[in-house]
KOLLO-389901 format. One record per residue (C-alpha): residue in three letters; residue number from 1; y, z, x. Coordinates in steps of 0.5 Angstrom, whole numbers. Each point is the difference from the previous one (the first is absolute). Last residue first. Layout:
BEGIN
+--------+-----+-------+-------+-------+
! residu ! num !    py !    pz !    px !
+--------+-----+-------+-------+-------+
!    ALA ! NUM !     Y !     Z !     X !
...
+--------+-----+-------+-------+-------+
REM end
This chain:
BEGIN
+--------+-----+-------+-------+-------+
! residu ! num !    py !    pz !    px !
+--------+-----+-------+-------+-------+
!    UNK !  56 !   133 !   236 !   184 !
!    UNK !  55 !     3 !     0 !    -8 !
!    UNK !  54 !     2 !    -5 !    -1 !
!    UNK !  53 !     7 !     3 !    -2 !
!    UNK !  52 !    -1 !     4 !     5 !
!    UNK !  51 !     0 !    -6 !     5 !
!    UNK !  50 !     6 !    -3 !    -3 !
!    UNK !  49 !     4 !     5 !     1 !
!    UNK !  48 !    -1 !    -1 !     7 !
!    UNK !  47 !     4 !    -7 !    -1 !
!    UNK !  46 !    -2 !    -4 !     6 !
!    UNK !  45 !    -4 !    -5 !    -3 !
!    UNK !  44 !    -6 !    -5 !     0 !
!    UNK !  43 !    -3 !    -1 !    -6 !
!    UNK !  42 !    -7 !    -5 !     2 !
!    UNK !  41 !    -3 !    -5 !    -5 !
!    UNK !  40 !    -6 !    -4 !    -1 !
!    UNK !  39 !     0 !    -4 !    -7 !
!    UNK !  38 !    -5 !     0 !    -5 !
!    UNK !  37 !     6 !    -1 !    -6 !
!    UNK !  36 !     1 !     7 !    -1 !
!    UNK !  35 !     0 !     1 !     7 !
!    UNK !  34 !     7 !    -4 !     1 !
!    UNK !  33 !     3 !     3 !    -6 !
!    UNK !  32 !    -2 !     8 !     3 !
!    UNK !  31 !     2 !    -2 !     6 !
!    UNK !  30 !     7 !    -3 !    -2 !
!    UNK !  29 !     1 !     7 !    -6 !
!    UNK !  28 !     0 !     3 !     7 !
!    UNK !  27 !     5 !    -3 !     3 !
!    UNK !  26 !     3 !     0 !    -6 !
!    UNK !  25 !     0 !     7 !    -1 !
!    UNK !  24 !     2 !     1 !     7 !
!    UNK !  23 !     6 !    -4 !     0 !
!    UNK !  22 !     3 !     4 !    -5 !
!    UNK !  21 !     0 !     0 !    -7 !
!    UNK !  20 !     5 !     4 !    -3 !
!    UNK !  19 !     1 !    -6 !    -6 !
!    UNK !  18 !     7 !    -1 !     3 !
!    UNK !  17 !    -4 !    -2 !     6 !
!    UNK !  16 !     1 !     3 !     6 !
!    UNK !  15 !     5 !    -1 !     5 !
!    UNK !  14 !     0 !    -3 !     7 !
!    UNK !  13 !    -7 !    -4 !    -1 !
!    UNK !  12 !    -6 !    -2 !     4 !
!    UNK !  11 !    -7 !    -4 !    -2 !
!    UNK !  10 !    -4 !    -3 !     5 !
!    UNK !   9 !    -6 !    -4 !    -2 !
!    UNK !   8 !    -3 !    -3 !     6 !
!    UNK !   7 !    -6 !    -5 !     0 !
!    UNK !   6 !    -7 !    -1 !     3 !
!    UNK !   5 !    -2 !    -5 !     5 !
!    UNK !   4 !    -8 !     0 !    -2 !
!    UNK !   3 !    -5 !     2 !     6 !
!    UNK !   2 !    -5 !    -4 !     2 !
!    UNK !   1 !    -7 !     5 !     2 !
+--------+-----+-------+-------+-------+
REM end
C-alpha cells in the first residue's frame, strides 16, 4: 500500500476577526471547503467548545 505525503494547514490568531469569526469557524468553514471539493480533511483542535459545537 503507497501511502501520499499529506499537508498541513494550521490556523492561529491572537484576536478574532472583527466579523466575530474565530479560529474555529475557519477551521471548520476549511474541512468543509476542502470536502466540498472531494478532498480528505482532518480538524484537530483544543478547543473544547468545539466538540459541542459538533456535537460529539
Amino acid at each position: 500500500m503507497k501511502i501520499k505525503n499529506g499537508k498541513l494547514i494550521l490556523v492561529t490568531d491572537i484576536n478574532p476577526t472583527p466579523e466575530e469569526k474565530g479560529k474555529s469557524t475557519v477551521t471548520i468553514e476549511l474541512g468543509q471547503a476542502l470536502c466540498k471539493q472531494g478532498k480528505n480533511a482532518v480538524i484537530l483542535s483544543e478547543n473544547r467548545l468545539l466538540a459541542q459545537y459538533l456535537e460529539l
